[in-house]
Structures are given as structure tokens and as C-alpha cells.
C-alpha positions in Angstrom: 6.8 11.4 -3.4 9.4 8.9 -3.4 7.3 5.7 -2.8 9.8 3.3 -2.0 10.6 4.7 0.8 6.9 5.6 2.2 6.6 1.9 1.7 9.0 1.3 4.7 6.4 3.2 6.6 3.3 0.8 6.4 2.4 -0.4 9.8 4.0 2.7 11.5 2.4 5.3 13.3 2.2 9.2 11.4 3.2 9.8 14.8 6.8 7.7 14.5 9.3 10.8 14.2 10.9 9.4 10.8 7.5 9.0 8.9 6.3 12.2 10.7 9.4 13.7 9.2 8.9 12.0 5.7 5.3 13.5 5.2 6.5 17.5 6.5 9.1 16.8 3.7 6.4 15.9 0.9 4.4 18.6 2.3 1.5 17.0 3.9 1.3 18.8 7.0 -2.3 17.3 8.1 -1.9 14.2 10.0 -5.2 11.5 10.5 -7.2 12.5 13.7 -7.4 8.9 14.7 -10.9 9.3 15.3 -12.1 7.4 11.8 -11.6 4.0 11.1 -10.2 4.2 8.0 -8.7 8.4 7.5 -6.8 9.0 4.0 -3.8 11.9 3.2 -2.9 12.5 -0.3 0.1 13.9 -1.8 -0.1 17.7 -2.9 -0.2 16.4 -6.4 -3.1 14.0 -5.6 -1.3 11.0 -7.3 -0.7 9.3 -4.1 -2.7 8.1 -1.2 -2.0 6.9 1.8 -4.4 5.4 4.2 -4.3 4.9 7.5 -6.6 2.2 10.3 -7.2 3.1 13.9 -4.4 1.6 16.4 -7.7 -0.9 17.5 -8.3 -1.6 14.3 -4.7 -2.8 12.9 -4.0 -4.7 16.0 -6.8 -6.7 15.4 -6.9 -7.2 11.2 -3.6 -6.8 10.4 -1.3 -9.7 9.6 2.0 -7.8 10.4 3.0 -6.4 14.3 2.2 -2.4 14.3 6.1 -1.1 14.1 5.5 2.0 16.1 2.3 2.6 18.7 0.3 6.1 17.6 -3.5 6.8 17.3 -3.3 5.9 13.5 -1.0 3.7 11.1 -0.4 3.1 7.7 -1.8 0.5 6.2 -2.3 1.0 2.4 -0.6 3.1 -0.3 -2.3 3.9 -3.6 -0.8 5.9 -6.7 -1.7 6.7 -9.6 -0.4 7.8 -12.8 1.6 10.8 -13.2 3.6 10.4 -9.7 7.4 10.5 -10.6 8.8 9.5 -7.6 10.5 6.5 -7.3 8.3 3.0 -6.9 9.4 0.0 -4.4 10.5 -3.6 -6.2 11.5 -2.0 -9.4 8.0 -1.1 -10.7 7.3 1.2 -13.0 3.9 2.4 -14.8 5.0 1.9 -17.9 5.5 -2.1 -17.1 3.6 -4.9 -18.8 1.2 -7.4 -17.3 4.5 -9.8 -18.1 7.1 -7.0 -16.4 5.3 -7.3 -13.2 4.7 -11.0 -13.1 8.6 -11.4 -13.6 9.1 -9.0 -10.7 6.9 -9.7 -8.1 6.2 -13.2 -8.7 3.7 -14.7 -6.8 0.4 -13.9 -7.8 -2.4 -14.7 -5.7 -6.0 -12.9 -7.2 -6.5 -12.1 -11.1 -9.1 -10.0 -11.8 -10.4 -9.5 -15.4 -13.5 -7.5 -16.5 -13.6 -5.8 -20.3 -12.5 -2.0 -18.6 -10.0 -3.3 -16.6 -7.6 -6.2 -14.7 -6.4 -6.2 -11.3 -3.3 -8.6 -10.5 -2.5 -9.0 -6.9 0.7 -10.5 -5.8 1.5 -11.5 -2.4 5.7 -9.8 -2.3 8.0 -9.0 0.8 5.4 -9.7 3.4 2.8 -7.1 1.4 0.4 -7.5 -0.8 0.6 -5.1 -4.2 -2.6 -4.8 -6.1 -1.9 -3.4 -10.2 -4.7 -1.7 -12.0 -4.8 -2.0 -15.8 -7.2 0.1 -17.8 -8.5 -2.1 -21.4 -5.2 -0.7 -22.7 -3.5 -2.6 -20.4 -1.9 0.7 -19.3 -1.4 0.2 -15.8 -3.5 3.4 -13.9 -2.7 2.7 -10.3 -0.7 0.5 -7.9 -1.7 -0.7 -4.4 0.8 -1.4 -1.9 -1.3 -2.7 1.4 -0.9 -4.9 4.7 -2.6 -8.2 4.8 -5.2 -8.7 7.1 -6.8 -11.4 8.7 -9.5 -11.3 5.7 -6.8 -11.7 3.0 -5.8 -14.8 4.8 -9.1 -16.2 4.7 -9.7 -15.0 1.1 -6.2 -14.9 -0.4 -4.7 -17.8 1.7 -2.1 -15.4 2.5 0.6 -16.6 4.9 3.3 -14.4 6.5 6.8 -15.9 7.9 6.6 -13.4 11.0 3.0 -13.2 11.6 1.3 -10.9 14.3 -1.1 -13.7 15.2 
């Protein structure tokens, strides 16, 4: 799955005709019921995840405008290793803790406990968590939409925001 571009999708609808498109052509054909808070579709290969929040839901928490009205929107992306489509911002899994800081810059949570870190940078309006195992092997990388709680917690500000 080509990630960079499901990453134009976050705070759309799997109703919106382009991302409705986008997941037929990465063969998921189920689509959330929108009767779940939070309802997740993975990739046939399982190595990404995409998660979606009720309409309700994201109206409310989310820090950025829903970009397309539908039961259920996209609000995170997780994958993991072994997908080998292409990543947003120049990312790859093979980067170091250093490779990321130089490409997304601002960091706002660092996470360290002996299995594993977890850096999360605030970039392009998102927020991008990056899993390292005690290798410092990066295992999986979060692309998500700030909420309201991130703002408390993170002190995350967006240029545009939806409230």
C-alpha cells in the first residue's frame, strides 16, 4: 500500500469516492460499519492499519475539520515492518533515531523503556509516532490526527484548527 498517499486520506470519509477508490485498489473491499467508535481495516498483507472514529466522534476530538462528511473517517494509520510501499516525508524503516529527527523535526513526546522507544513528532499538521524495538530497529510508524487530548497532553497547536 502506498502510504504516502493513504496519508492524504486522514480526516476523510471511506465513503469520499477517491479514498473509496484507493482502498478497492489495495483490495480492502470491507468498509467500517460506523456503528463502533473506533473500527480498524488492514491491508491484505496485514502490515498496515488504518483506523477509523465515528463522524460524532471526530467532530468533537479531532484537531483538524473532517474533509469529507461519511459515517466513519480516518484518523490514524499504523504499519509495520515488511510493507514496501512507499512512506509520506521521506521515511523509511531502515532510518535511525538521528534520520528521523533530521526529517521530521519537531519532536514533542520521547518515550524510552529497555524493549523499546517511541518518538513523536508533531509534522504537517499530524502527529507521527516511531516505534523502535532495543535494536533500535524501527517496527512500526504511526501517522494520526491530533485531538483535543494531544493538545492538552502534547501542547499541540495547529495553524488551521477545527476549534
Amino acid at each position: 500500500m502506498n502510504v504516502n498517499e493513504c496519508v492524504g486520506f486522514l480526516g476523510h470519509s471511506s465513503s469520499f469516492p477517491l479514498f473509496d477508490s484507493f482502498l478497492a485498489n489495495n483490495q480492502i473491499m470491507t468498509r467500517p460499519k460506523g456503528k463502533e467508535s473506533y473500527e480498524t481495516l488492514k491491508s491484505l498483507d496485514h502490515k498496515t492499519v488504518l483506523s477509523f472514529q465515528l463522524l460524532a466522534d471526530f467532530k468533537e476530538e479531532s484537531l483538524i475539520p473532517v474533509k469529507s462528511e461519511g459515517k466513519s473517517i480516518l484518523s490514524e494509520i499504523e504499519v509495520h515492518t515488511g510493507n514496501t510501499g512507499t512512506l509520506p516525508y521521506g521515511l523509511s524503516f531502515k532510518d535511525r533515531v538521528e534520520d528521523i529527527k533530521k526529517k521530521l523535526n519537531n519532536i514533542v513526546d520521547n518515550v524510552s523503556i529497555p524493549e523499546r522507544k517511541i518518538l513523536t513528532f508533531h509534522h504537517d499538521s499530524l502527529l507521527i509516532s516511531i516505534f523502535f524495538n532495543k535494536n533500535k530497529e524501527i517496527f512500526m510508524i504511526k501517522m494520526f490526527v491530533p485531538s483535543i487530548y494531544d493538545k492538552k497532553n502534547l501542547g499541540i497547536e495547529i495553524n488551521n484548527p477545527a476549534r
